[in-house]
N, C-alpha and C positions, 0 to 999 in steps of 0.2 A: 504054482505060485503066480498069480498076479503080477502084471508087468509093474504097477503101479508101487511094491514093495520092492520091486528090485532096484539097488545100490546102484546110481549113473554109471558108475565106472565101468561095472560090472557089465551091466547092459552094452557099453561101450566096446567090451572085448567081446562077449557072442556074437554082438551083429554090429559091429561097425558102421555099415552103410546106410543101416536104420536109424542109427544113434545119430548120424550126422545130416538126417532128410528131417529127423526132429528138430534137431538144433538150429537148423537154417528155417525152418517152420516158424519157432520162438524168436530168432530174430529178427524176420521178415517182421513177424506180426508187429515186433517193440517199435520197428520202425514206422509200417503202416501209422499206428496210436500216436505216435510221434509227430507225424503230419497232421494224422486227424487233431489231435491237440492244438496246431499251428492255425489250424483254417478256420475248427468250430467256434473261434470268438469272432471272428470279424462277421458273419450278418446279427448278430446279437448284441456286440462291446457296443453300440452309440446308445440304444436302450437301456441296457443295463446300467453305462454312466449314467443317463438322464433320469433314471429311476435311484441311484444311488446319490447324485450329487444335486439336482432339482435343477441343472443348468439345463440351457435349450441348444448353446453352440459346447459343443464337446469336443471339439477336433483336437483343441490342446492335447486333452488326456488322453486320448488317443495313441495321439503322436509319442507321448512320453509314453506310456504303456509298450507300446513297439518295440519302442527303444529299449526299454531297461530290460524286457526280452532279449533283444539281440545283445545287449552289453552283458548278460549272464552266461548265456553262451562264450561269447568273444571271451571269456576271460575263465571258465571253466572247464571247456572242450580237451585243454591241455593237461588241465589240473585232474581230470576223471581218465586220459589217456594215459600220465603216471602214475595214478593208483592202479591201474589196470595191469602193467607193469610189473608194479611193487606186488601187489593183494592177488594177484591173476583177472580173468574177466569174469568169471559168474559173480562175485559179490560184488563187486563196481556195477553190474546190471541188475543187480537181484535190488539193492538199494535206491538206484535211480526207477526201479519200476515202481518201490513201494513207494515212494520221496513223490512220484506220479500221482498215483492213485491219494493217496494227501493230500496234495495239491488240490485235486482237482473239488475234492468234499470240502476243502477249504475255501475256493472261489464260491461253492453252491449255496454257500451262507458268510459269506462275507458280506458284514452289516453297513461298512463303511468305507469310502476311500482308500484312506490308508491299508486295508486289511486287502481290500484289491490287488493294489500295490504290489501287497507285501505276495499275495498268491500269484500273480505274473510274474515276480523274481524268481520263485522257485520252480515255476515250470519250466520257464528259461534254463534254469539250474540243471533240471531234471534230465530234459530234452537234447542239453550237452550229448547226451551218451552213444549220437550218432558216430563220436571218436573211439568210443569203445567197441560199438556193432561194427563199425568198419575194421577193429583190429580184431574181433572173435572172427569174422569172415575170412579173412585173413591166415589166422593161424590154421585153420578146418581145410582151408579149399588149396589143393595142388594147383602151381605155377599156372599150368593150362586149363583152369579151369574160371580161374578169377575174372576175367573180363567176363566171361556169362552171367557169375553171379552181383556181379557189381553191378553188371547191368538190367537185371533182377533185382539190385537194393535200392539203383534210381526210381525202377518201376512202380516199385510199393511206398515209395516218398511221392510221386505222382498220382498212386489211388489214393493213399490218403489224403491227400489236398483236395484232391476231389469231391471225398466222402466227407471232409472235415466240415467244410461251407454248407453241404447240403441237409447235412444231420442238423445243425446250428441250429439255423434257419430255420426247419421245420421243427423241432422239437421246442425254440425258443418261442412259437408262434403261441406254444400251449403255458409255457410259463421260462420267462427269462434266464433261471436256475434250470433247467431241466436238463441243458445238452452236459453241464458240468457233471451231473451225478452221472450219466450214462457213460462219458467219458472216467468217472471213478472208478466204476462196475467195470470196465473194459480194460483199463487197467489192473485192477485187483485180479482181472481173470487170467491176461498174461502172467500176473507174479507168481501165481501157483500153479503154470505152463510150467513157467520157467523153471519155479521151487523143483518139482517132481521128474521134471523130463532136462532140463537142460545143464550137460556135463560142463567141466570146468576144460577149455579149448589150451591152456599156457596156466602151467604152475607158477609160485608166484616168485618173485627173487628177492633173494638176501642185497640185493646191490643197493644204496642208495641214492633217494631222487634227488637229482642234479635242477633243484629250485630255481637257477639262471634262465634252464630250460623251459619252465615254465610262463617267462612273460611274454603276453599271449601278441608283444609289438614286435618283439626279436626277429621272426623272418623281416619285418619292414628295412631292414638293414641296409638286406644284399640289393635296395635297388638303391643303395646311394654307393655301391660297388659297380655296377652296371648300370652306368645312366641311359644304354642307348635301351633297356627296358620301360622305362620309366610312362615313355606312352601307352604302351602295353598295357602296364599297371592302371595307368589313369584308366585307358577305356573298361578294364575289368568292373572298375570303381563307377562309372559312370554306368554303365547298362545294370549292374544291379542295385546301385542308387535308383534309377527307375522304375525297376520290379519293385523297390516298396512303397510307390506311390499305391498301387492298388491295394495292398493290404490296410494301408494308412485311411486312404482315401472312399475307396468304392463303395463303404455298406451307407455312410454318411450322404455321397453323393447321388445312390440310388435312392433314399429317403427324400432328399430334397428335393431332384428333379423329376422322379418318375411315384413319388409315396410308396415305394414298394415295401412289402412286411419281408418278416423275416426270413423267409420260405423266398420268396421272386430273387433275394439279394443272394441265398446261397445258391440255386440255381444258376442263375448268371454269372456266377463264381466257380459254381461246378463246369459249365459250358465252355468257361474261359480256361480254366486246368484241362478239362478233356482234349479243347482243341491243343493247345501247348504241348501236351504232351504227343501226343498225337503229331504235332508238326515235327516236335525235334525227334521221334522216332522213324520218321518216314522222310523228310526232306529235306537235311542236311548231303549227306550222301549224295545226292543226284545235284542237288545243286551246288554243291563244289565241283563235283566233276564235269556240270554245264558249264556255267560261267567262271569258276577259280572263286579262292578263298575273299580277295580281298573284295569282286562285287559281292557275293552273297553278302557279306555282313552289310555291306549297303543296302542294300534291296532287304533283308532282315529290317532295318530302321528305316524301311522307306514305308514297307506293307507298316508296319506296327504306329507310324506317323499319321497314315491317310485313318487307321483306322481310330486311334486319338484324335482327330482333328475331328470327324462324324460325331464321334461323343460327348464331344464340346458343344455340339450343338444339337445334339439330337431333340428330338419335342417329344419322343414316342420311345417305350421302353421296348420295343418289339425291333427299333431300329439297332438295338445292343447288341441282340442275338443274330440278326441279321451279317451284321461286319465280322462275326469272331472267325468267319475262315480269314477274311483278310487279315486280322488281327494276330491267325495263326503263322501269319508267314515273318512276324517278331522271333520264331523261334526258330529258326536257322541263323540268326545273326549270332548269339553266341556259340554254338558247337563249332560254327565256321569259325569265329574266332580263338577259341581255345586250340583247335588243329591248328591254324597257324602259328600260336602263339607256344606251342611244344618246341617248333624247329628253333626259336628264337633262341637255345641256352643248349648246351650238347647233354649227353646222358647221366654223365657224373651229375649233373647241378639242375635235374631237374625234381629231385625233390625239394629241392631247396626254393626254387621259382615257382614248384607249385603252394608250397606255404604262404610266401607274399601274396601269391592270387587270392589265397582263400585270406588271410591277414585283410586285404584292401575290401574284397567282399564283405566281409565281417562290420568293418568300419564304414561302409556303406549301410549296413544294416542298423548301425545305430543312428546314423547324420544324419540320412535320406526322412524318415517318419517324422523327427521334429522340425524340419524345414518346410516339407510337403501340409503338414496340420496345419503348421502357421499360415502358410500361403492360402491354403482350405478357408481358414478362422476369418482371413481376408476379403477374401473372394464370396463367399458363400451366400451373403445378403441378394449381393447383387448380379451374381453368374456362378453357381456351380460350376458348371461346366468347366471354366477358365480353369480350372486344377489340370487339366487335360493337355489346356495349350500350353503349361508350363512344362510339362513330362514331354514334350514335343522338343521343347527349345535344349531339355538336355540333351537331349538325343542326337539335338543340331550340332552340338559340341564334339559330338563325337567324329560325326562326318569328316571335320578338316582333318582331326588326328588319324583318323581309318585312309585317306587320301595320300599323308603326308608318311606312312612309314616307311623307313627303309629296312624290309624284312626279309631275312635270309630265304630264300627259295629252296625244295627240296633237294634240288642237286648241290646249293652251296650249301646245304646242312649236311649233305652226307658226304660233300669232298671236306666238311669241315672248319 
């Protein structure tokens, strides 16, 4: 008999260990797509508006496109991890893969604006489901074994950013719609991964969903219970308010000041993910254990400051690629942070502190894109680059607050 006729379940009890190197296969890949999804519009999206809307400054729709991405997420992540719950996890992912793959034939001929619109809501929608791969992970992988694989699920959220820009970019160079279908094709081919090989990880429950739970502001709560948080919070909010200046921002200000096509702007974008990744997989670690938590994250917003400041004014696109190691050392500033910021709240209460983090993230991912466009729409005539020195000065903000905490230390988190 053909492995391909055989019942998941069934498969699941002759060989378990197989059944469960498949299943982390299918989700690894959902999530890869998921990234690549994130990255492939941005060296494409400023052409694509310019050829849909016949404008020459695009930055607005830009910035709102980002946003209503991120606000579909913010507000569905919850809503797809109590179906998950309720329904179990294969059909909560079987649905967001096919709701993908839609999507994406949807963008590939969307005639107009609004249908745009309407196909960036639902990827956002779609894309939610990293709430649900994070709990089929979860339910699969024994106690001891979860930190490997989680940090196997940041990895494949890392190539796919990578490959997202790059694929863009080059395939958009041949025709504006092209990265869309390839990303539909790539989709449609996990759903039938998924259809055939991937078991159901949590049956589903008669309990009903607690809808309260659902609002996606709810962790925001506990930091007006704990206000000596509250700085904490803000800097979360403020370093990844800056991470969306470059998605906002870069494929528009590659255009402007270096004419770069589609292709030069995903590359630059792939360069900038590889380094990134690459920094916070190699030199957090060594540099908390050089210097301590609270300079790295300085020195994090010091390298990623000088290397904004160059960009601001660079004349030569050769000088972009040039800076991205210094650039890479932005990426030790928050992993240092986040270690610090674990000791801040004891064991009971840090699920609950980790929801805020990701709540203030979240809500940085809708604010940051329409501020940064605008500032863009502003700027752009007369200095590109100034988008640059403005991601600089938030940064500045962060400094007195990073200066100014008073943060438990590991021995008074562990006397308590």
């Amino acid at each position: 008999m053909k492995a391909g006729t055989v019942p998941a379940a069934l498969r699941a009890r002759v060989d378990p260990e197989r059944t469960m190197t498949r299943s982390l296969i299918v989700i690894f890949t959902a999530i890869v797509l998921d990234a690549v999804g994130i990255g492939l519009i941005f060296p494409i999206l400023p052409s694509l508006l310019r050829d849909i809307t016949h404008a020459e400054n695009v930055a607005p729709y830009i910035g709102t496109m980002t946003a209503l991405y991120a606000v579909m997420q913010f507000i569905f992540a919850p809503v797809l991890g109590a179906l998950s719950d309720r329904l179990g996890r294969r059909p909560v992912l079987l649905i967001s893969l096919a709701g993908a793959a839609v999507n994406y034939l949807f963008l590939a001929f969307a005639p107009n604006l609004w249908m745009l619109f309407i196909g960036r809501a639902i990827a956002g929608l779609t894309s939610a489901n990293i709430s649900v791969a994070t709990a089929y992970i979860t339910d699969i992988s024994p106690e001891e074994t979860r930190a490997r694989r989680f940090g196997l699920f940041n990895a494949m959220f890392g190539l796919g950013f990578i490959i997202g820009p790059v694929l863009g970019g080059l395939l958009g160079d041949h025709w504006l719609r092209l990265p869309f279908i390839a990303a539909a094709v790539l989709n449609g081919a996990n759903l039938l991964l998924a259809l055939f090989i991937l078991p159901e990880s949590r049956p589903g429950s008669r309990e009903k969903i607690d809808f309260s739970a659902l609002n996606p502001l709810r962790p925001l709560r506990a930091v007006l219970e704990v206000k000596s948080l509250l700085p904490v919070v803000i800097l979360f909010f403020i370093f990844s308010a800056t991470g969306e200046a470059y998605g906002t921002c870069w494929a528009l200000w590659g255009q402007d000041a270096f004419q770069w096509n589609g292709l030069s702007i995903g590359l630059s974008l792939g360069a900038f993910g590889i380094c990134q990744t690459l920094a916070q997989a190699l030199l957090p670690g060594p540099a908390v254990k050089l210097l301590g938590e609270r300079p790295a994250i300085l020195t994090g917003v010091a390298g990623v400051s000088i290397a904004l400041t160059v960009m601001a004014f660079a004349g030569h696109g050769w000088m972009i690629f040039a800076i991205m190691p210094i650039f890479a050392l932005g990426g030790i500033g928050v992993p240092a942070l986040q270690a610090l910021a674990t000791r801040q709240v004891d064991e009971d209460s840090q699920g609950q502190f980790q929801g805020v983090l990701a709540s203030a993230v979240s809500l940085a991912s809708i604010i940051a894109p329409l501020g940064f466009s605008s500032l863009y729409f502003l700027t752009r005539e007369e200095w590109p680059g100034a988008i640059w020195l403005s991601v600089v000065v938030v940064y500045g903000l962060a400094v007195p607050l990073v200066l100014g905490l008073r943060l438990k230390t590991a021995e008074r988190a562990a006397a308590g």
